[in-house]
TIKEDO-533912 format. One record per residue (C-alpha): residue in one letter; residue number from 1; x, y, z. Coordinates in steps of 0.2 Angstrom, whole numbers, plus 2048, in hexadecimal, padded with zeros to 3 digits. Layout:
+------+------+-----+-----+-----+
: nuro : zaro :  xx :  yy :  zz :
+------+------+-----+-----+-----+
:    A :  NUM :   X :   Y :   Z :
...
+------+------+-----+-----+-----+
END
This chain:
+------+------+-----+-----+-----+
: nuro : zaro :  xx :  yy :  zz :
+------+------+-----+-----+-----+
:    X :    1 : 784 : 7FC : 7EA :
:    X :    2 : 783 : 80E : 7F0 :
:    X :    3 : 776 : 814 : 7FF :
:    X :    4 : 76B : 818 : 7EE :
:    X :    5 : 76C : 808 : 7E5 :
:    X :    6 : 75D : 7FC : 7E5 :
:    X :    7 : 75C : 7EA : 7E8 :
:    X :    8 : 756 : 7E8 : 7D5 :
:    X :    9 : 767 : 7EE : 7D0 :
:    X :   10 : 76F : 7E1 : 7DA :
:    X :   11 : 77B : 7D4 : 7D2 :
:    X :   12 : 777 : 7C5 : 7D3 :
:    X :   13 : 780 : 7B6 : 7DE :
:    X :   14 : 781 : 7A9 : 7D0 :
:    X :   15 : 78A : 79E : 7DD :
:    X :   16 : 781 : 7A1 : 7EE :
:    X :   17 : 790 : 7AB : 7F2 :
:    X :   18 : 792 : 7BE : 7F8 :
:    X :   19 : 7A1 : 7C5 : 7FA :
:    X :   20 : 7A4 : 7D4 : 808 :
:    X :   21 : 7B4 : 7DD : 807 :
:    X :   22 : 7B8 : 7E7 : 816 :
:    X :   23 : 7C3 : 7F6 : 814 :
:    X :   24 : 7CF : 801 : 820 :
:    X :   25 : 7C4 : 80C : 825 :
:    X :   26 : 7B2 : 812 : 827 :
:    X :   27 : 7B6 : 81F : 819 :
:    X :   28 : 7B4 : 810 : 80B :
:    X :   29 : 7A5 : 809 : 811 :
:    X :   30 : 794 : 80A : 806 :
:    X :   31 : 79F : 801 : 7F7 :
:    X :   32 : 7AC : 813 : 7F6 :
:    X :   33 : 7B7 : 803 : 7F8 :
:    X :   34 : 7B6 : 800 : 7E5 :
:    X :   35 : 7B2 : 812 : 7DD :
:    X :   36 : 7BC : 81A : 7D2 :
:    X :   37 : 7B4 : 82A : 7D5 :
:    X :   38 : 7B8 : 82F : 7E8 :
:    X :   39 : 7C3 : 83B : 7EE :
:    X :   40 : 7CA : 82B : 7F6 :
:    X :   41 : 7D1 : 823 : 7E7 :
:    X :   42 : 7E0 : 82E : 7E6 :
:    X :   43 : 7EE : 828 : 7DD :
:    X :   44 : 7E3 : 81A : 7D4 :
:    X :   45 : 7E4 : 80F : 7E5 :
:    X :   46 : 7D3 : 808 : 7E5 :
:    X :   47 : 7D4 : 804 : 7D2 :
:    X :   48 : 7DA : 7F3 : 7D7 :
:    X :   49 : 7C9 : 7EF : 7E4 :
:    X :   50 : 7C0 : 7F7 : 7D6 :
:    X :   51 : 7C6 : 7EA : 7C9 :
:    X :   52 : 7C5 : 7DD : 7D6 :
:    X :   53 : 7B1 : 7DE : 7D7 :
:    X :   54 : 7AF : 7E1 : 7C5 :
:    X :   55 : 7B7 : 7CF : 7C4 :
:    X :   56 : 7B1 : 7C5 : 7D2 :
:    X :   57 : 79E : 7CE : 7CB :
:    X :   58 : 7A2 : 7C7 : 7B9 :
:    X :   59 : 7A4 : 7B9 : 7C0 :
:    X :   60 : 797 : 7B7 : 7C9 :
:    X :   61 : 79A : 7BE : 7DC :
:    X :   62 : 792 : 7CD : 7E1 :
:    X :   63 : 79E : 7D8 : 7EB :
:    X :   64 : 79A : 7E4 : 7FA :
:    X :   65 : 7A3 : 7ED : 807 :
:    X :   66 : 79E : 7E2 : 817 :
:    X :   67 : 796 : 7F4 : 820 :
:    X :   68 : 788 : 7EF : 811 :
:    X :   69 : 783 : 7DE : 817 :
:    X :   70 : 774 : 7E2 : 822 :
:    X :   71 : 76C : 7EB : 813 :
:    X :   72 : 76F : 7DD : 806 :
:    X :   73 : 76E : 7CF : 811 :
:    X :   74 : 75B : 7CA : 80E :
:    X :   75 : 75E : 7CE : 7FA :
:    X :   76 : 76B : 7BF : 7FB :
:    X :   77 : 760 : 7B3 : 807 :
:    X :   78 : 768 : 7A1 : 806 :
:    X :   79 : 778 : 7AA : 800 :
:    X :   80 : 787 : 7A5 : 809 :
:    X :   81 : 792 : 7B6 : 80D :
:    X :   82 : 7A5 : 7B5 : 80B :
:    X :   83 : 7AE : 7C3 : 817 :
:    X :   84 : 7BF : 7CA : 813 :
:    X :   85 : 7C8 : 7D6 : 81F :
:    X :   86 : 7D1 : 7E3 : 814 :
:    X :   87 : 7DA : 7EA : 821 :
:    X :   88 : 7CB : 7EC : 82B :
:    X :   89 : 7D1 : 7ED : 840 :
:    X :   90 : 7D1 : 7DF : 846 :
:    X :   91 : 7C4 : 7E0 : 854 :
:    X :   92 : 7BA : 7E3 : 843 :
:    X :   93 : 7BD : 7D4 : 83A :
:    X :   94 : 7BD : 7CA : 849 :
:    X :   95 : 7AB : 7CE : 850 :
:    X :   96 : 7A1 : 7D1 : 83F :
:    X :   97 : 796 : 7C5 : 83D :
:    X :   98 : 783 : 7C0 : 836 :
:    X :   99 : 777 : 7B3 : 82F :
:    X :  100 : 783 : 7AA : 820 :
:    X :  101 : 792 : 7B1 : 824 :
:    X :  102 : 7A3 : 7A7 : 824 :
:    X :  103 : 7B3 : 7B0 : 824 :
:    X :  104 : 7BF : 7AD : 817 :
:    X :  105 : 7CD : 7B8 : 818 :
:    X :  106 : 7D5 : 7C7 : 822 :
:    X :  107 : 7E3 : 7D1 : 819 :
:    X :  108 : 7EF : 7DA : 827 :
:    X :  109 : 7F7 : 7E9 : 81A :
:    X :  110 : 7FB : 7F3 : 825 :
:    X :  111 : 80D : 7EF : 82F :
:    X :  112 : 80C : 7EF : 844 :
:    X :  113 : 814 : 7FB : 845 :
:    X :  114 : 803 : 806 : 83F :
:    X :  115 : 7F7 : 7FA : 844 :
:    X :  116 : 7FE : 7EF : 854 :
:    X :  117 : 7F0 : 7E8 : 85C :
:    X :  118 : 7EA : 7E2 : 84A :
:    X :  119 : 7FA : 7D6 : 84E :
:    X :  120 : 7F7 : 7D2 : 85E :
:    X :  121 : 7E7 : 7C9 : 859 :
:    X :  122 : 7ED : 7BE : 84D :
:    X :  123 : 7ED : 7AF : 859 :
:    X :  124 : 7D8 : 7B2 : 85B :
:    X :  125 : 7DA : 7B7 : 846 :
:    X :  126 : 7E0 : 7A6 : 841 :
:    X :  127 : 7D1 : 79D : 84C :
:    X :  128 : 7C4 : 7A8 : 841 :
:    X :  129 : 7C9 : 7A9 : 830 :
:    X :  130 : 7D0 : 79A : 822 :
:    X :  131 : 7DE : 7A9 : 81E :
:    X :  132 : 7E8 : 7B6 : 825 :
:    X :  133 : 7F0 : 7BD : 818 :
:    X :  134 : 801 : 7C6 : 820 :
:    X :  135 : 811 : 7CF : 817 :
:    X :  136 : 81B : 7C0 : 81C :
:    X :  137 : 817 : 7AE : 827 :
:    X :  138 : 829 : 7AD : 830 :
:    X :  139 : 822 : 7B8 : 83F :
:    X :  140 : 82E : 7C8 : 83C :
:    X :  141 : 824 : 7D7 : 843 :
:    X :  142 : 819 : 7CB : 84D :
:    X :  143 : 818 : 7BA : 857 :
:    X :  144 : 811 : 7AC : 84F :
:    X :  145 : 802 : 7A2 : 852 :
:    X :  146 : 801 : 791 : 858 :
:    X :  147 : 809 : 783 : 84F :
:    X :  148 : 7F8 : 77C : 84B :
:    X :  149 : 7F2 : 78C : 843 :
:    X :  150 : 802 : 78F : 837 :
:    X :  151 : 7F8 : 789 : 829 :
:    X :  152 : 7EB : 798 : 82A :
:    X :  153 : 7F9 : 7A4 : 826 :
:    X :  154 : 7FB : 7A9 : 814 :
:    X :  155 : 80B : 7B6 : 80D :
:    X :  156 : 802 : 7C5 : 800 :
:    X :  157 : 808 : 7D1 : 7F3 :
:    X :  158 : 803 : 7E3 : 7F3 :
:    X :  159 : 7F8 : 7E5 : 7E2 :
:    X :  160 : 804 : 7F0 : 7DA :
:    X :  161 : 801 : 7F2 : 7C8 :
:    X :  162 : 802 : 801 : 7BC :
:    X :  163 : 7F0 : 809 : 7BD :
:    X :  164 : 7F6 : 81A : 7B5 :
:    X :  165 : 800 : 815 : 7A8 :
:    X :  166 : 80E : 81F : 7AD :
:    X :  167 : 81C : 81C : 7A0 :
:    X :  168 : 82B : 82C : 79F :
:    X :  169 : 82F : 82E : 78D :
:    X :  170 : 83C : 83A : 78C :
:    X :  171 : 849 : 82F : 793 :
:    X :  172 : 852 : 837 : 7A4 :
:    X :  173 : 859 : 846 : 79E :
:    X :  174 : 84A : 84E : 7A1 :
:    X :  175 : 848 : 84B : 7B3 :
:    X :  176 : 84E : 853 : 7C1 :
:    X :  177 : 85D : 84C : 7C8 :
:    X :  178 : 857 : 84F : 7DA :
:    X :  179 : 851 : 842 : 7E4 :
:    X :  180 : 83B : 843 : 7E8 :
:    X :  181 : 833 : 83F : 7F7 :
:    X :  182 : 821 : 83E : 7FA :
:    X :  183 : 819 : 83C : 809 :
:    X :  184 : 80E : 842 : 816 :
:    X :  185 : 814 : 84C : 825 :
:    X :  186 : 811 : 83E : 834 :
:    X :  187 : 81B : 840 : 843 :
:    X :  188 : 813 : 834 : 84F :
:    X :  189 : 81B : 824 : 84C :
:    X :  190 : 82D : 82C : 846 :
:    X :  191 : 83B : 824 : 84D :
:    X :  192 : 84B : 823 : 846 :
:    X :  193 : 84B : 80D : 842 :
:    X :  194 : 83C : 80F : 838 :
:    X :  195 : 836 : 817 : 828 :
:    X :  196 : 82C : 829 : 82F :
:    X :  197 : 83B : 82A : 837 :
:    X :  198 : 845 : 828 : 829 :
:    X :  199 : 83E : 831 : 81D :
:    X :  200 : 83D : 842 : 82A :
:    X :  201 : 850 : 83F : 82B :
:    X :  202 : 852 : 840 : 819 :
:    X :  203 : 847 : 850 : 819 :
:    X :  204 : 851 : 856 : 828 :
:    X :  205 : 861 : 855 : 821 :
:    X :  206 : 85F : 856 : 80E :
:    X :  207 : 84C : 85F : 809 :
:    X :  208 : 84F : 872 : 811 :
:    X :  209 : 85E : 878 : 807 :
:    X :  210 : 864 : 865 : 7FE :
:    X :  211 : 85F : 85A : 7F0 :
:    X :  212 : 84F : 854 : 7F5 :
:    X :  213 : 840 : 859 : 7F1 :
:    X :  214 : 830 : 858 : 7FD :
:    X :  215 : 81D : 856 : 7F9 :
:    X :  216 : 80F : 850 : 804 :
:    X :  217 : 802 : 854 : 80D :
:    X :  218 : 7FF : 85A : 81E :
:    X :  219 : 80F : 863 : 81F :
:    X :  220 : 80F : 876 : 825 :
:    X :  221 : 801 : 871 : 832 :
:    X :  222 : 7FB : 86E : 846 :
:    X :  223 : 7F9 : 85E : 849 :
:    X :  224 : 7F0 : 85A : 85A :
:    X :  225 : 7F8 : 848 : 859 :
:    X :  226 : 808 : 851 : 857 :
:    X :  227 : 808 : 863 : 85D :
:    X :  228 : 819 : 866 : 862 :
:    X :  229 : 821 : 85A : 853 :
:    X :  230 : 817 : 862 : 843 :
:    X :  231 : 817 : 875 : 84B :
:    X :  232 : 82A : 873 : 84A :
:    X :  233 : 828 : 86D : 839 :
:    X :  234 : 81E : 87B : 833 :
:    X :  235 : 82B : 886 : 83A :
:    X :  236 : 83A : 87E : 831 :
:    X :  237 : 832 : 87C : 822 :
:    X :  238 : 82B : 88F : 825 :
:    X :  239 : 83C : 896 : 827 :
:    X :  240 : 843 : 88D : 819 :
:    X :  241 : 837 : 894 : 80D :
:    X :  242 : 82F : 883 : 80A :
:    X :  243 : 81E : 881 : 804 :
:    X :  244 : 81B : 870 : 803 :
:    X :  245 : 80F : 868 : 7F3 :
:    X :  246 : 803 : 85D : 7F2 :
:    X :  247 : 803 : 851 : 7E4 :
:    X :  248 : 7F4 : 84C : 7DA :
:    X :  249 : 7FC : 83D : 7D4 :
:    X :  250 : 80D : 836 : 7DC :
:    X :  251 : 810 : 830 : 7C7 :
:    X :  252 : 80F : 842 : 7C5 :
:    X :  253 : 820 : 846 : 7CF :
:    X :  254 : 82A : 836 : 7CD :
:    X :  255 : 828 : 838 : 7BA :
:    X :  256 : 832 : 849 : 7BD :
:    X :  257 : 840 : 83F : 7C7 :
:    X :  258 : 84F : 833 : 7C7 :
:    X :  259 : 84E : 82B : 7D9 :
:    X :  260 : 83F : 82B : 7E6 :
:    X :  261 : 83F : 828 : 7F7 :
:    X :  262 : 836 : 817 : 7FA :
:    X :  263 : 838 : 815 : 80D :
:    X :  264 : 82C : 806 : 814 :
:    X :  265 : 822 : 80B : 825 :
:    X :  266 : 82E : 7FD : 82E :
:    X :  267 : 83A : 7F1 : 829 :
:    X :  268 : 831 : 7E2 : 82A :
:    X :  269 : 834 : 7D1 : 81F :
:    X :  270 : 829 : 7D1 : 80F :
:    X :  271 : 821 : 7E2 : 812 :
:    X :  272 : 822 : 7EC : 803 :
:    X :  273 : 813 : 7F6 : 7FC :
:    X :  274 : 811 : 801 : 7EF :
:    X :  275 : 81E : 80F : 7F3 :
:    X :  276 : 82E : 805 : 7E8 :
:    X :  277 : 820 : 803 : 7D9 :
:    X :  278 : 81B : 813 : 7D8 :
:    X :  279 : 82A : 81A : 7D5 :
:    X :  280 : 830 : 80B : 7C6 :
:    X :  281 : 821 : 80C : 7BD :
:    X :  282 : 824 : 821 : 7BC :
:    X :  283 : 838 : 81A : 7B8 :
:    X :  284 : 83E : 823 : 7C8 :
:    X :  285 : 84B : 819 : 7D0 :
:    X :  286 : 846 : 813 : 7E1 :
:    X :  287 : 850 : 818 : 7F1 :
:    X :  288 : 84C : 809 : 7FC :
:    X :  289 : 849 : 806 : 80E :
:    X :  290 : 83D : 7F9 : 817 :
:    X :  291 : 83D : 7E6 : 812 :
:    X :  292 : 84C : 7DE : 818 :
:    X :  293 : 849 : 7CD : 80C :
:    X :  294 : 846 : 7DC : 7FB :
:    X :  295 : 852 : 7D5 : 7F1 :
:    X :  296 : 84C : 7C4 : 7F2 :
:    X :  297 : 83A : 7CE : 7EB :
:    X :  298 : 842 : 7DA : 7DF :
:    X :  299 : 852 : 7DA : 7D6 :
:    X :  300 : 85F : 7E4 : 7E0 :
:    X :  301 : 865 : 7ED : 7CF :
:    X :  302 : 852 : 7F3 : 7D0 :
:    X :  303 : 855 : 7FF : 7DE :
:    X :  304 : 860 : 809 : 7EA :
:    X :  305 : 861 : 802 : 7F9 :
:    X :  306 : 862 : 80E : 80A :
:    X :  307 : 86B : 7FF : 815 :
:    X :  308 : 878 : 7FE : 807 :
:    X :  309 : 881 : 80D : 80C :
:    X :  310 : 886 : 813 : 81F :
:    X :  311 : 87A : 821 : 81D :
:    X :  312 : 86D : 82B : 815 :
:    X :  313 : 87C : 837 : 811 :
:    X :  314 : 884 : 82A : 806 :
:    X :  315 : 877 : 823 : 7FE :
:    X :  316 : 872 : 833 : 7F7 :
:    X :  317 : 881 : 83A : 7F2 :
:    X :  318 : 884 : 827 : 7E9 :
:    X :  319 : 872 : 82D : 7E2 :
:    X :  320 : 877 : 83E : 7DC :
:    X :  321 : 888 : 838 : 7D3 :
:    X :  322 : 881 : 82D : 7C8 :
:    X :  323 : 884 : 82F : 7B7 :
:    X :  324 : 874 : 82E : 7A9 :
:    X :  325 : 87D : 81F : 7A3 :
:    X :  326 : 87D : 816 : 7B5 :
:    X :  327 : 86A : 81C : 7B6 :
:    X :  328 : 866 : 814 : 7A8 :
:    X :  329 : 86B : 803 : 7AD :
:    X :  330 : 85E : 805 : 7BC :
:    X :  331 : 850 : 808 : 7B0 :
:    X :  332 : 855 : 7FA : 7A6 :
:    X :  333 : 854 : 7F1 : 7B5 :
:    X :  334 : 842 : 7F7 : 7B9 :
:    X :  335 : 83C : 7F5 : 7AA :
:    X :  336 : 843 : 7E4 : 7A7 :
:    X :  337 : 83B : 7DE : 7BA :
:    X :  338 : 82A : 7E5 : 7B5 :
:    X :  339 : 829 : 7DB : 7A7 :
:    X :  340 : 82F : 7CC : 7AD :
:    X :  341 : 826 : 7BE : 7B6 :
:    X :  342 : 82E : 7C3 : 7C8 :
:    X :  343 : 821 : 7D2 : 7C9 :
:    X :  344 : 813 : 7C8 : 7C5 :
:    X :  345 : 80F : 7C6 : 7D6 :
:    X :  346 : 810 : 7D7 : 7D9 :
:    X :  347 : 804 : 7DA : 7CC :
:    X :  348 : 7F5 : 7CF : 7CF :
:    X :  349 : 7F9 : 7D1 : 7E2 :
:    X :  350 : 7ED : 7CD : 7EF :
:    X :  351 : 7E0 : 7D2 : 7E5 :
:    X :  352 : 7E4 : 7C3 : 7D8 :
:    X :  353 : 7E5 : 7B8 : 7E8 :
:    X :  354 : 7D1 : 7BA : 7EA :
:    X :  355 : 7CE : 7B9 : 7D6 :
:    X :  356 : 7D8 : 7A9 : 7D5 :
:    X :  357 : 7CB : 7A2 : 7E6 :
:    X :  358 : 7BC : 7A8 : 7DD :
:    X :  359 : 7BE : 7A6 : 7CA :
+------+------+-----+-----+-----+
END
C-alpha cells in the first residue's frame, strides 16, 4: 500500500492476522520497505523484504510497514496485528502500540557498537516481545537479561542469498590481481580494534600508491559529523590523485577482483552480514575480519582471515603471492559451501524465520 493505494486494493487477512514490519528508518516507511523500485534498494538489499510480503500475502497475511497502521487499521477491524521491529530503535518498538496489536518480534541487525542504546534496552525488550532476535545469545557485545527471560532470546542469519545472479565466467585470469574495497568514507566510530578502523588502516597504508583499490561513497567530502577527519581525507586522497568511484552495484567490482575486503563493523560472536557473501557470490575471495566464532559459520578454506596473520601487511602480501592454482582452490571452496546444506541458513535467513511462523 502506497499513500495512493485505496482500501479496495487491500489484501485480504484470510487469518485475522496483519503483519507490520517496521524498518530502520523513516526513509522505508509507506511500504518503500518492500519496493524494488526505490532509489533505496541499491544493491538488491530490499529484494529479500520484497519476497518476504509476496509470500506471507500468498499465504494469506497482509504485510505493511508499521508507520501504515493508523490508515489500515479500520479496513482490518477484528484483525489481530503482528508487530515486527526490523531494526527499528528501540524506544520505537518499545512504545508502538494500538487496538489489536501484540508484538512478535524485534530484530537488532545492527551491532552496539552503531546502535548502543538499542542494547541497553534488551532487559525492557524481553518483557514486550515473544522474540529478540540477536547475532548471538551468549551475551558477547551486550549483558544478558534476566535468567527468566533467556528463553525470549533467539540467534538469526542475515538473509544472504544471490539476488543478481552474479556468476564470473572467465575463470580468474581475467580479474585484477589487486585487492577491492568498497565502503563509505565514515570516520566517526574508527578506531583501531574495530572494522572503520580497520578498513581506513588498509586504505592508509595500502590504497594511495599500493595494491588496493578504493570505491565508495562519501569520500572527497565535508563532513559536519567529521570535519577535521573527512577534510584530511579529501586532502590525502586529493594529493594523491585519487578520485574515488561509486559503484552501482558492489557485483559489479568484485566480479573484476581476486580478494575483497570484508571487515565486520565489530568483532562480535555470530555477527556476520552480508559483506563475506557479496564477495563469494561474485567469486572474489574474502579478506576476513569481524566474527570471532566464523569458522564455526563458514569453512575457513572459504576465506582469508585478517587475525590469521600479525598484520594487515602480511595478510596482503600472503594475498598478492598466491598463485592462480592456490586461488582456485578458494573458489572451489566457495563454490562447494554455497551449494551445500551449511549455507542454507544463510539463505533463507531471518526472512525464512518469519515464513516458517506464518506458513
Amino acid at each position: 500500500m502506497g499513500s495512493a493505494a485505496s482500501v479496495s486494493e487491500l489484501p485480504t487477512a484470510r487469518h485475522g492476522v496483519v503483519i507490520l514490519i517496521d524498518p530502520p528508518s523513516p526513509h522505508y516507511y509507506e511500504n518503500l520497505f518492500f519496493d524494488l523500485n526505490t532509489c533505496l534498494n541499491r544493491d538488491n538489499t530490499l529484494r529479500a523484504n520484497h519476497d518476504l510480503k509476496v509470500s506471507l500475502e500468498g499465504a494469506g497475511y497482509p504485510v505493511f510497514t508499521a508507520d501504515l497502521y493508523p490508515k489500515i487499521v479500520s479496513h482490518y477491524f477484528g484483525c489481530k496485528f503482528h508487530y515486527w521491529s526490523f531494526g527499528a530503535p528501540a524506544t520505537r518498538a518499545l512504545t508502538f502500540s494500538g487496538k489489536g496489536v501484540k508484538k512478535l518480534g524485534v530484530i537488532l541487525f545492527e551491532p552496539p557498537l552503531v546502535k548502543p542504546e538499542d542494547y541497553k534496552k534488551i532487559d525492557l525488550l524481553v518483557t514486550k516481545f515473544d522474540h529478540v532476535f540477536l547475532h548471538n545469545v551468549i551475551g558477547d557485545g551486550y549483558q544478558l537479561p534476566p535468567t527468566q527471560f533467556m528463553g525470549q532470546l533467539d540467534k538469526f542469519y542475515w538473509t544472504n542469498k544471490n539476488f543478481d545472479g552474479c556468476e564470473w565466467q572467465n575463470g580468474s585470469e581475467d580479474r585484477s590481481s589487486k585487492i577491492a574495497l568498497i565502503a563509505g568514507a565514515h570516520f566517526a566510530k574508527a578506531q583501531p580494534n574495530n572494522g572503520y578502523g580497520k578498513r581506513l588502516d588498509a586504505i592508509r597504508y595500502f590504497g594511495f600508491y599500493g595494491d588496493l583499490e578504493l570505491f565508495g561513497f562519501g569520500w572527497g567530502k565535508l563532513q559536519l559529523r567529521s570535519p577535521f577527519s573527512s577534510l584530511s581525507w579529501s586532502l590525502k586522497l586529493w594529493m594523491a590523485g585519487k578520485k574515488i568511484p561509486a559503484p552501482t552495484k558492489k557485483s559489479s567490482i568484485y566480479q573484476k577482483y581476486d580478494f575483497a575486503i570484508c571487515f565486520e563493523n565489530m568483532a562480535m560472536a555470530g555477527y556476520v552480514t552480508e559483506k563475506i557473501f557479496d564477495a563469494f557470490f561474485a567469486r572474489s575471495i574474502p579478506i576476513y575480519w569481524g566474527a570471532p566464532d566464523i569458522a564455526t559459520l563458514i569453512p575457513s578454506n572459504c576465506f582469508i582471515a585478517l587475525d590469521d596473520f600479525k598484520d594487515m601487511e602480511a595478510c596482503f602480501e600472503y594475498c598478492l603471492n598466491l598463485t592462480g592454482s592456490e586461488k582456485a582452490v578458494y573458489r572451489e571452496a566457495i563454490d562447494n559451501f554455497l551449494n551445500s546444506d551449511e549455507f542454507i541458513k544463510f539463505h533463507y535467513g531471518i526472512h525464512g524465520r518469519l515464513l516458517d511462523i506464518y506458513c
